[in-house]
N, C-alpha and C positions, 0 to 999 in steps of 0.2 A: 396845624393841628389845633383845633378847637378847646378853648382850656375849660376845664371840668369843672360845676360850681362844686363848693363843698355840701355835701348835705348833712342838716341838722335833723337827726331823728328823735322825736321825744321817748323818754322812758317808757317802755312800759309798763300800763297799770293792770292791778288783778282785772281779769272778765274783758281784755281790752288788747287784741296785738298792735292797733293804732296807735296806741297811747293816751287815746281822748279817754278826759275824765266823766264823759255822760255815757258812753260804753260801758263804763265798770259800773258807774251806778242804776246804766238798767237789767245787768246783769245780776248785780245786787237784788233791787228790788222785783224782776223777775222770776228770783226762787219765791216758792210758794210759801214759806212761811214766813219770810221776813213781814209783809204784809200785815196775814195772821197776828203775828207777836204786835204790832200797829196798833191794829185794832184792838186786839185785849186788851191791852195797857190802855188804851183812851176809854175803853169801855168801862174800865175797873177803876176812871180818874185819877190814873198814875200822871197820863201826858196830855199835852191838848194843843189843839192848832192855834197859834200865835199871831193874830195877822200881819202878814210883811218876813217874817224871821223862820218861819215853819215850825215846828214839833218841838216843845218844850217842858220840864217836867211842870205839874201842879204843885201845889203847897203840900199835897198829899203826897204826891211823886219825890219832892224835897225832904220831908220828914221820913219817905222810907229810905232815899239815901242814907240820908245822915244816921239811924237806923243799923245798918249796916257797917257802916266806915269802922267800928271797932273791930267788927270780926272784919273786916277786910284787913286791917292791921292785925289782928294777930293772928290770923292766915300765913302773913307775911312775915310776921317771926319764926312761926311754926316751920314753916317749910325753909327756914336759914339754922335749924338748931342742927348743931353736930351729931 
């Protein structure tokens, strides 16, 4: 009788019964608006194409981070208060 290999199956990922991670990310970037939201943000010089690295925020994109990060913390208390 012939011995059976083991098969390694990878996890799967969202958008992906294979498990390959280019599956998920054309599934991703397949829906129509992920794109959309793309383009605004580069259009409104939140983000910009980086060459070699892809999509990164601008200095403008970083200050409305940082911008943010308070109410994101007390978001984050907010919703821990008894």
């Amino acid at each position: 009788m012939p011995k059976q290999s083991a098969t390694i199956r990878k996890p799967a990922v969202r958008g992906s019964r294979t498990g390959r991670p280019i599956m998920a990310l054309l599934d991703l970037l397949g829906r129509r608006w992920v794109l959309r939201i793309m383009w605004e943000l580069r259009e409104a010089g939140l983000i910009e194409l980086v060459q070699g690295d892809g999509y990164g925020l601008t200095e403008l994109g970083k200050e409305l981070n940082e911008t943010f990060l308070p109410l994101h913390r007390f978001a984050e208390r907010w919703s821990k208060r008894s």
